[in-house]
C-alpha positions as CSV (number, residue, x, y, z in Angstrom):
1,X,80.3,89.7,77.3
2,X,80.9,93.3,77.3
3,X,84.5,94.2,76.0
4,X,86.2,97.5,76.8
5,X,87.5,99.5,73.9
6,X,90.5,101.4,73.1
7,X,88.4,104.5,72.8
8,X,86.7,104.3,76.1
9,X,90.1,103.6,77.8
10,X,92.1,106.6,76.3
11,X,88.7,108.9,77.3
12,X,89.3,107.4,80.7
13,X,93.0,108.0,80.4
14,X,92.5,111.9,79.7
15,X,89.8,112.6,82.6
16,X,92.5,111.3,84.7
17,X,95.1,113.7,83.5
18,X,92.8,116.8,84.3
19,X,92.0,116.6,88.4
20,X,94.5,116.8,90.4
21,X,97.1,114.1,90.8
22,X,98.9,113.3,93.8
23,X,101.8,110.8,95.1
24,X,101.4,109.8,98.5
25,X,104.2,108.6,100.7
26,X,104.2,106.3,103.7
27,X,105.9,104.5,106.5
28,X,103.3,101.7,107.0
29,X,104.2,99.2,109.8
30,X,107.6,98.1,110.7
31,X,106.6,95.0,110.5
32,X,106.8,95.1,106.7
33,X,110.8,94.9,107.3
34,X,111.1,91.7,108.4
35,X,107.5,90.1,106.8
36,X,106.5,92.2,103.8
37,X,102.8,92.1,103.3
38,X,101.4,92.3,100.0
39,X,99.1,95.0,98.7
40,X,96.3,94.5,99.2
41,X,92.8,95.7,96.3
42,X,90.5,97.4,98.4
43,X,92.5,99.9,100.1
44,X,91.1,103.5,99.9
45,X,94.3,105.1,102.2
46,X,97.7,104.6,103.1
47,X,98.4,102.9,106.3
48,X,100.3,106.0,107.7
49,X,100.4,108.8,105.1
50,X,103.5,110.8,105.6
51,X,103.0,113.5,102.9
52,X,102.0,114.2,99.4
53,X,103.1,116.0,96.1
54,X,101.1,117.3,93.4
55,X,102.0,115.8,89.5
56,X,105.1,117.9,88.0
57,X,104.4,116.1,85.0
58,X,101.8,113.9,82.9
59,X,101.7,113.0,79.5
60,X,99.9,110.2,77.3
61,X,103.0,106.9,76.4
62,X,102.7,104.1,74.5
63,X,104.8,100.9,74.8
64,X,108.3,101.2,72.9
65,X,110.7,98.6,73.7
66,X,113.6,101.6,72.6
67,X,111.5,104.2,74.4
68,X,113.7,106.5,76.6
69,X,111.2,105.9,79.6
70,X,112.3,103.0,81.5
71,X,110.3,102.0,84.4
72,X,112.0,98.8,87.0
73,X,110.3,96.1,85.7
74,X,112.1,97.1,82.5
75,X,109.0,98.3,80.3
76,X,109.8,101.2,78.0
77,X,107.6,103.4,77.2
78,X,107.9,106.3,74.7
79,X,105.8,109.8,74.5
80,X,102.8,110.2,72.5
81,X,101.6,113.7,70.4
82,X,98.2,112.1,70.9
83,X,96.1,110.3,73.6
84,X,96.5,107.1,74.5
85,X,95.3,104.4,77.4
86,X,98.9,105.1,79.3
87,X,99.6,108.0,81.2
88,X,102.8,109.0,82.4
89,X,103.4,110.3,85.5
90,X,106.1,112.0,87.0
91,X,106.7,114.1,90.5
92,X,110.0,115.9,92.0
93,X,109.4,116.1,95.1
94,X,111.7,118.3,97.3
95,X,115.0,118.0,99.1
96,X,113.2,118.8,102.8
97,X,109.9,117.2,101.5
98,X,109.2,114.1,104.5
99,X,112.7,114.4,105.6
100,X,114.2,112.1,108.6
101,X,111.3,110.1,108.1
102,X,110.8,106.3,106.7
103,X,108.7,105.7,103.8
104,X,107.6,102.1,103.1
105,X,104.8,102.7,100.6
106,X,103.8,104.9,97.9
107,X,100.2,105.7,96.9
108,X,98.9,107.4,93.5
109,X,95.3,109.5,94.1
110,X,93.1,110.9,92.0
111,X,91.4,114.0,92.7
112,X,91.0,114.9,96.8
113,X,91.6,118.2,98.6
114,X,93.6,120.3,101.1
115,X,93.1,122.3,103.8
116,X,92.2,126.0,102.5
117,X,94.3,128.8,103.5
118,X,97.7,127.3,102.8
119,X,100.1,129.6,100.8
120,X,99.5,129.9,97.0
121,X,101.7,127.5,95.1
122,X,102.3,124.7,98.1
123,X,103.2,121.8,96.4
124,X,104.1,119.3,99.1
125,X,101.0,118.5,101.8
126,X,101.6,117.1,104.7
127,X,98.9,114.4,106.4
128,X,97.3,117.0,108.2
129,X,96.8,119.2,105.3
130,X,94.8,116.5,103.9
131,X,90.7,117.1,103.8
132,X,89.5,114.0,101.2
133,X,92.4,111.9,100.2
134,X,90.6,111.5,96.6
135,X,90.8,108.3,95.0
136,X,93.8,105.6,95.3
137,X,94.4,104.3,91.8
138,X,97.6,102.2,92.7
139,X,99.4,101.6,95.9
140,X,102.8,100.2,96.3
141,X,105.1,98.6,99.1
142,X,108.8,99.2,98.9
143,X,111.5,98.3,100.5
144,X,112.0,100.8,103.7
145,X,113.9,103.7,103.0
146,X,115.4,107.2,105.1
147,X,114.1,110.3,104.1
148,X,117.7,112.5,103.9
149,X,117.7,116.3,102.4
150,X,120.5,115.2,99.8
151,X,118.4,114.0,97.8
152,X,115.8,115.5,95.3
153,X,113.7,112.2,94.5
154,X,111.7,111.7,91.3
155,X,108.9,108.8,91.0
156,X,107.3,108.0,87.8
157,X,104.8,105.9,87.3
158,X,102.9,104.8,84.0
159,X,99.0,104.0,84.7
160,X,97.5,102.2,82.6
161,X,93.8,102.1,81.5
């Protein structure tokens, strides 16, 4: 049986890093609130895509158990001068970015495109500005929350390969 290796994973790892990288937000169904729904493998979308921000930040990680990155299922990671098979990815999205609206799950894509002819610099896309939503390397359900403009979020993610 075929095994991959370390050196295959980190090449994957560092194509990843290169296209663009976007985090997706959505509200899914409302239904969730009462009878969450696991995720499910073959999704290619999110149920209801609100919005999405391009990457603010990658870098290559390695597992640290004193690393200053601390993800919720209490993982550490810490930053690495050299390639590894774990990215880190970060995005700061903005206080208006999806605001009054109720996100229920979070997407990570690889690669896709926007409409042409938005201003030069637009970070934030919104579902309409969406042409090819790329590829979804990890989706997640969370619990339901309100979009308010108090609030600059930050989601990180590490992705493994």
């Amino acid at each position: 049986m075929a095994v991959l290796q370390e050196s295959g994973r980190i090449f994957l790892a560092t194509a990843v890093a290169t296209p663009p990288l976007y985090l997706a937000w959505g509200r899914g169904l409302a239904a969730w609130d009462t009878t969450p729904e696991p995720e499910p493998t073959k999704a290619t979308r999110l149920v209801d895509e609100i919005g999405r921000r391009l990457i603010t930040s990658v870098g290559f990680v390695v597992p640290d158990d004193n690393g200053a990155i601390e993800l919720p299922d209490k993982k550490r990671y810490a930053a690495s001068a050299v390639p590894t098979k774990w990215l880190h990815a970060s995005w700061t999205f903005n206080y208006d970015d999806a605001a009054g609206e109720t996100v229920r799950e979070l997407g990570v894509f690889i690669g896709g495109s926007v409409a042409s002819g938005l201003p030069a610099g637009q970070r934030y896309f919104t579902a309409a500005q969406v042409v090819e939503p790329g590829y979804l390397y990890c989706l997640e359900r969370v619990q339901a929350f309100k979009r308010g403009t108090g609030v600059r979020p930050v989601q990180q993610y590490v992705l493994p390969f």
